[in-house]
C-alpha positions, 0 to 999 in steps of 0.5 A: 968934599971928596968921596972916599972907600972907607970900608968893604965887607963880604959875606961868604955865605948868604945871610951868614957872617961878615967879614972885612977887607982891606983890598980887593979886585972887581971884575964885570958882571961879577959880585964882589969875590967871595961875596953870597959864594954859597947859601943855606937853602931851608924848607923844600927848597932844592939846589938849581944850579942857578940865582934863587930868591932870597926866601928859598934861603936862611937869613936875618929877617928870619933868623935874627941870630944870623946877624950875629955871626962873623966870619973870616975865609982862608982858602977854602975854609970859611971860620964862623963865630957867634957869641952863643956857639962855639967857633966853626971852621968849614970847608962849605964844599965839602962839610955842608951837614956840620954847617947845618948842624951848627946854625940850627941852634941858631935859627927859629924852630917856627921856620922852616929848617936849613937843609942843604948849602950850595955853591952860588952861580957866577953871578952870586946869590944876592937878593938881586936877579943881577951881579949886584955890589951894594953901595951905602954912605955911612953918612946915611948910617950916621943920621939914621943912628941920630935918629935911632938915638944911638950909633948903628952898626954897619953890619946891620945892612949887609953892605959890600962898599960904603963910602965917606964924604957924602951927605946923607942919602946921597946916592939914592940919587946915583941911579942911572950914573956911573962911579969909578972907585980906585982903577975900576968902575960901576953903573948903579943899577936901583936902590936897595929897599930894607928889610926887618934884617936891618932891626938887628944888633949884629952884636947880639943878633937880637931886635933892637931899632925899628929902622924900617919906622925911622927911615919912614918917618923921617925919610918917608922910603924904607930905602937904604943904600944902591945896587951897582954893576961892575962895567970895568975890572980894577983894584980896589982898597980902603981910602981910595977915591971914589968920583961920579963919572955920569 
């Protein structure tokens, strides 16, 4: 069966909202454009100009509310919706504090606060030391759910490119190999493994599978989904073919 790109998501600001897309363009060693551009630094964390780990920020597996969170970029300003808050349109360069002040209602008091957003190095801010695109097989998605006993959501893993035509759990496998999707092409660098983030309902942003427990049942890893870099730039868009290179 022929491996196709059947959707692409980015997240404009770590751990904060998804937004789809139909197309866009991979350039190496560079995130997916638009894609951790900017993070919620919280606590005592401080703005370093460079990559920080993914507990210096605000996220899912903190937050669960965050989960429940779209957003949609034009130019510079970033439109968020949650069902519980009314919609928030913001300029992340320029309007920080009304950001903050928008997900503290949103965010557990018992964590320490969001304070301060700041720009993401070239490299992005994802939970990754690396450029890092996530690549996921909505076939593992469909079994997990099987399991689950009920379709999951594909925002719960923060995914950037998920592909069809693979048997579950396939590229776990991928690592060390080389894909090339549309005109460009990427080397898959490690399995992403899972966190409490993934539990989610994006719809509702509260808890409701324990998609850690399943997939160490059923899997025996809590892994889901691999980490590539971009080695060669391109085009890319939904229902191009994707092709196992080496």
């Amino acid at each position: 069966m022929t491996h196709r790109l059947a959707a692409i998501w980015r997240h404009p600001i770590k751990g904060i909202g998804a937004e789809p897309l139909e197309t866009t363009r991979l350039t190496p060693d560079r995130p997916l454009p638009g894609d951790r551009a900017w993070a919620v630094l919280t606590g005592g964390a401080t703005d370093t100009g460079a990559w920080q780990p993914c507990r210096n920020f605000a996220r899912g597996c903190y937050g669960p509310e965050l989960m429940a969170i779209t957003a949609r970029t034009t130019g510079n300003r970033i439109h968020l919706s949650h069902p519980r808050q009314a919609d928030l349109i913001v300029d992340p360069a320029t309007e920080g504090p009304r950001l903050i002040d928008w997900l503290r209602p949103l965010y557990p008091a018992e964590r320490p606060a969001p304070t301060q957003v700041v720009k993401a190095p070239p490299e992005g801010m994802s939970d990754a030391p690396f450029p890092s695109v996530a690549i996921l097989g909505r076939a593992a998605l469909d079994a997990l759910g099987e399991v689950a006993g009920q379709a999951l959501d594909m925002r719960r893993f923060r995914g950037n490119l998920w592909l069809d035509g693979l048997a579950p759990f396939e590229e776990l496998d991928w690592v060390g190999r080389t894909l090339r999707i549309g005109s460009a092409e990427l080397r898959v660098d490690e399995r992403i493994t899972r966190c409490r983030a993934t539990e989610t309902n994006p719809d509702t942003g509260t808890h409701d599978v324990t998609t850690l427990h399943l997939l160490r049942r059923h899997w025996g890893h809590i892994d889901f989904g691999v980490k590539a870099v971009v080695t060669k730039p391109g085009a890319i868009g939904l229902g191009d073919a994707v092709e196992l290179l080496g």
